[in-house]
C-alpha positions as CSV (number, residue, x, y, z in Angstrom):
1,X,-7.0,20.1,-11.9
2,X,-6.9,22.7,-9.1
3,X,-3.8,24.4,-8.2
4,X,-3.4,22.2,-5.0
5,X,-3.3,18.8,-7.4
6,X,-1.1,20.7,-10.0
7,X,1.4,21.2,-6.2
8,X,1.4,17.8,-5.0
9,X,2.4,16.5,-8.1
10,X,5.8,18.2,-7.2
11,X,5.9,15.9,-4.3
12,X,8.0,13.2,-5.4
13,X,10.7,15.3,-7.1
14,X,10.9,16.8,-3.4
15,X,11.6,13.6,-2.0
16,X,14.2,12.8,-4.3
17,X,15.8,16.6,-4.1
18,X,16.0,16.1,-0.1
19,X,17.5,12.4,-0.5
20,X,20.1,13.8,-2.7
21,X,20.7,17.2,-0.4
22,X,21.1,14.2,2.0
23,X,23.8,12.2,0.5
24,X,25.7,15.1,0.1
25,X,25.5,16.7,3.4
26,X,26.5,12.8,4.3
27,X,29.4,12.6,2.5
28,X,30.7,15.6,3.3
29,X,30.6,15.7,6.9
30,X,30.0,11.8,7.5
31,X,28.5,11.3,11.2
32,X,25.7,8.9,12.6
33,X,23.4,12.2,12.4
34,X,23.7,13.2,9.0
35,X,23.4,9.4,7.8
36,X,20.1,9.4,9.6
37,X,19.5,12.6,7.0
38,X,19.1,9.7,4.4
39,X,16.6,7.4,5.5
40,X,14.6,10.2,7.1
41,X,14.3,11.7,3.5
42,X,13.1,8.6,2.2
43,X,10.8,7.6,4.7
44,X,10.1,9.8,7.7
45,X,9.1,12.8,5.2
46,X,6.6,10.9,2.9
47,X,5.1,9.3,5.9
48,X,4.3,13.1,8.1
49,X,3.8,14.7,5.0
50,X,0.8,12.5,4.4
51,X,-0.4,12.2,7.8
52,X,-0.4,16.0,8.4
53,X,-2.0,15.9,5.0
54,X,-4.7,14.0,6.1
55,X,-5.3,16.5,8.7
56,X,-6.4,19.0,6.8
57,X,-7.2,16.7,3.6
58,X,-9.4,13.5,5.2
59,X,-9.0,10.9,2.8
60,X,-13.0,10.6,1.4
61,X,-14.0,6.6,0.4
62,X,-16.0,6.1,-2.2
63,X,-17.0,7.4,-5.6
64,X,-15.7,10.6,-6.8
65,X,-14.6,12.9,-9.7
66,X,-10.7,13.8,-9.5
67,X,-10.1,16.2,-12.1
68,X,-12.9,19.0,-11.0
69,X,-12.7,22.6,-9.5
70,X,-12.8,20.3,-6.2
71,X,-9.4,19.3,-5.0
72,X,-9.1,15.4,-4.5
73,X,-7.4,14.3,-0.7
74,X,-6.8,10.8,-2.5
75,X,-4.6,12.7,-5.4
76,X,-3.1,14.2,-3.0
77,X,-2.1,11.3,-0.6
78,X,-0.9,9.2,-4.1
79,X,1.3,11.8,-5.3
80,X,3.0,11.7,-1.6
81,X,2.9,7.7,-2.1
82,X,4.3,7.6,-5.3
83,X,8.1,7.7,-4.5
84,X,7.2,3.8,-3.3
85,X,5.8,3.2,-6.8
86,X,9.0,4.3,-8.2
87,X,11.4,2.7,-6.2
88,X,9.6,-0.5,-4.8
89,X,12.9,-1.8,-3.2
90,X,12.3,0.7,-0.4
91,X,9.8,-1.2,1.2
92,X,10.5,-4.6,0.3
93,X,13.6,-3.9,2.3
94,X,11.1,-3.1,5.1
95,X,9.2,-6.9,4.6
96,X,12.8,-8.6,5.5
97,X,12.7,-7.3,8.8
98,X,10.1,-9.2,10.7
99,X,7.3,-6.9,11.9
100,X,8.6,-4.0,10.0
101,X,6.2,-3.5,7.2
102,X,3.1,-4.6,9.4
103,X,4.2,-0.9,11.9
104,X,5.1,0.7,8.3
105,X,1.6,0.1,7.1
106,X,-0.3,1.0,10.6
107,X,1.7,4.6,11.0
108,X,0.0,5.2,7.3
109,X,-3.4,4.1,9.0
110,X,-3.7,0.5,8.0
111,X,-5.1,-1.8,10.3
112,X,-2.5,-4.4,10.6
113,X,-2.7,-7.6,13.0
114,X,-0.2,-9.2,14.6
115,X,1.9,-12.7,12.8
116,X,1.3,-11.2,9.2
117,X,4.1,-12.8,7.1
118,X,4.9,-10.6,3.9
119,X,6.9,-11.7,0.9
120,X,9.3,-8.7,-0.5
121,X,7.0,-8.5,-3.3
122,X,3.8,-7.6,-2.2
123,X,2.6,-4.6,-3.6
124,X,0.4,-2.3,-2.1
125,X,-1.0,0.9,-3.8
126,X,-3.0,2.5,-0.5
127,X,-1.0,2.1,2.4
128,X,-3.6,3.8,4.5
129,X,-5.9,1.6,3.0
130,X,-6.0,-2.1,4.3
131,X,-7.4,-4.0,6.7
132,X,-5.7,-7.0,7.8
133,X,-6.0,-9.8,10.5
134,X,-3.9,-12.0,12.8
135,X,-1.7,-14.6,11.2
136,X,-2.2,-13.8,7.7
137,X,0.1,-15.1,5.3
138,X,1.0,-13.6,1.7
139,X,2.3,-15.4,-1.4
140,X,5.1,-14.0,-4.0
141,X,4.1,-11.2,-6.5
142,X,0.6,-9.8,-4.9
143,X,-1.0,-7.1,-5.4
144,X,-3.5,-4.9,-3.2
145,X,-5.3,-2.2,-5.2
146,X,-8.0,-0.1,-2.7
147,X,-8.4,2.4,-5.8
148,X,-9.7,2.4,-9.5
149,X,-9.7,5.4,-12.1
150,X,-11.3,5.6,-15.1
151,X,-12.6,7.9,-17.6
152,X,-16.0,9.7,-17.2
153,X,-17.8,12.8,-18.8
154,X,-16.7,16.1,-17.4
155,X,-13.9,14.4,-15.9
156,X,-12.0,10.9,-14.3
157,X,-14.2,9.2,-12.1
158,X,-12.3,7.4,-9.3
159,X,-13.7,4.8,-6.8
160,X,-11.7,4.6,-3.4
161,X,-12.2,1.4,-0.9
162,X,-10.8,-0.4,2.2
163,X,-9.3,-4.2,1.3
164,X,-10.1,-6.2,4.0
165,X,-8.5,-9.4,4.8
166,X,-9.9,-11.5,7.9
167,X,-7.5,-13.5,10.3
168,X,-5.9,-16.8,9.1
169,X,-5.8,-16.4,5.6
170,X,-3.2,-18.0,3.1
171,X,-3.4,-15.6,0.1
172,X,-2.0,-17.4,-2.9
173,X,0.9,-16.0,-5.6
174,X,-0.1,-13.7,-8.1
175,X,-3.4,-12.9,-6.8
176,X,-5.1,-9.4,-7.3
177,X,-7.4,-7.6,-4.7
178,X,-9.4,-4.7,-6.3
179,X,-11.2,-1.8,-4.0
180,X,-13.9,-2.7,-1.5
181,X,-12.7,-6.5,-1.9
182,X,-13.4,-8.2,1.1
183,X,-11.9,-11.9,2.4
184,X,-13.4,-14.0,5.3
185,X,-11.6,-15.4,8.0
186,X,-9.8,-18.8,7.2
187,X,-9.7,-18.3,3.7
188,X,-7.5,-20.1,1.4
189,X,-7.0,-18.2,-1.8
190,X,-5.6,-19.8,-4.6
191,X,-2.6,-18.5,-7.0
192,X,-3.4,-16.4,-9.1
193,X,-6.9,-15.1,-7.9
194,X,-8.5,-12.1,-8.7
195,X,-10.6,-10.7,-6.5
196,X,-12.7,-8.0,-8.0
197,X,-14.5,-4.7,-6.7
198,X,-16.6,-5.0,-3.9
199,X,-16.2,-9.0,-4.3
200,X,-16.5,-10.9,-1.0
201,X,-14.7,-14.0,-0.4
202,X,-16.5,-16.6,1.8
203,X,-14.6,-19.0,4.1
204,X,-16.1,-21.9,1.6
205,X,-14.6,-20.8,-1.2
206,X,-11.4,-22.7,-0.6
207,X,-10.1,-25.2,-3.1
208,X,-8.9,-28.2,-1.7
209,X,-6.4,-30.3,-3.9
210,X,-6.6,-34.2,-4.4
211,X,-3.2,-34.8,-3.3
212,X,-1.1,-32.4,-1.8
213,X,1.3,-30.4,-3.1
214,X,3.9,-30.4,-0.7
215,X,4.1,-34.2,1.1
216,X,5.7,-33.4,4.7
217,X,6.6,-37.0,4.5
218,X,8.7,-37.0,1.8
C-alpha cells in the first residue's frame, strides 16, 4: 500500500479521538455549543472529510487493483466510512427520523428520491454509491453492497459499481444487492433475494403468492 492508504487507515481512530475530545470539552463546560461538539465529531467530520476527499481523490467505478504503487480513492473513501461499519446504531438512529437518512445518503452523493421508507437495519456499504427512486420501500435486515474485493496476482483486485433501484419497488427482508445490480421500476423482490453483480432485475420478475399473506379483511 502507498503511504496515503497506510494514512487513511488512521481515519477512524481520528473520529473516535475527536468524539471523545468532544465529550470532554462537553462535560466540562456543558453548553448548547459544545454539545453540538459531539454529533459534529460523529457526523459532520466523516461526511467533509470524504467529500473534500473526493475532490482531490474522484471516486473511479469499475475494476481496479487496490494494493499497487497507485493510491486507491475508494480505500480511501471506506476507511473515512468505516466508523458507520463500527458503530451501525449511528445511522439507524438517522432512519427513525423520516427523511433523514434519504438527505444523509444524497450529501454523500447518492441519488435518493423522494417517499423512500428505510427500516433501521438496512445496511449500506457505499453511501455515495446508490441510486434510488420515488416511493421505494425497504424490508428488515438488507444489505446494499456497490463493492467486491478479492484476491488477484500482484495484488487485491476490487470491482466498484452504482446499485440502482427504480421507483416503486418493495425490496423484501434479508435480500442482498451486489455491485452494478440493477432493479426495474415496480419491482417486487422477495425476502431473502440475492441479487448478484451486474444482475438486472426486470419488472416481471415478481412472485405473486396464491393467497395473500396479510388479508386486510381479517
Amino acid at each position: 500500500m502507498t503511504w496515503k492508504s497506510k494514512l487513511s487507515a488512521i481515519f477512524p481512530f481520528l473520529t473516535i479521538l475527536l468524539t471523545i475530545i468532544s465529550f470532554i470539552t462537553f462535560s466540562k463546560n456543558p453548553s448548547f455549543l459544545s454539545f453540538l461538539l459531539i454529533p459534529c465529531s460523529l457526523y459532520i467530520f466523516p461526511l467533509a472529510s470524504y467529500r473534500i476527499h473526493n475532490v482531490f481523490f474522484p471516486l473511479k467505478k469499475g475494476k481496479s487493483i487496490i494494493d499497487t504503487s497507485k493510491y486507491s480513492s475508494w480505500w480511501g473513501g471506506h476507511q473515512i466510512q468505516l466508523i458507520y461499519y463500527a458503530c451501525p446504531t449511528l445511522e439507524a438512529l438517522l432512519r427513525v427520523v423520516p427523511g433523514v437518512f434519504s438527505l444523509w445518503l444524497r450529501l454523500w452523493g447518492s441519488k435518493v428520491g423522494k417517499g423512500v421508507y428505510w427500516t433501521p437495519n438496512v445496511e449500506i456499504d457505499d453511501r455515495g454509491l446508490v441510486e434510488i427512486g420515488d416511493n421505494v420501500v425497504f424490508g428488515h435486515k438488507i444489505e446494499i453492497i456497490s463493492h467486491i474485493v478479492g484476491p488477484k496476482k500482484g495484488g487485491l483486485s476490487l470491482y466498484s459499481q452504482n446499485v440502482k433501484i427504480g421507483k416503486d419497488c418493495f425490496i423484501g427482508a434479508g435480500s442482498r444487492l451486489g455491485p452494478g445490480a440493477e432493479i426495474e421500476s415496480g419491482t417486487f423482490l422477495p425476502v431473502l433475494s440475492d441479487v448478484y453483480i451486474d444482475q438486472y432485475i426486470p419488472r416481471n420478475h415478481n412472485i405473486r403468492f396464491k393467497k395473500p399473506i396479510l388479508d386486510p379483511k381479517k
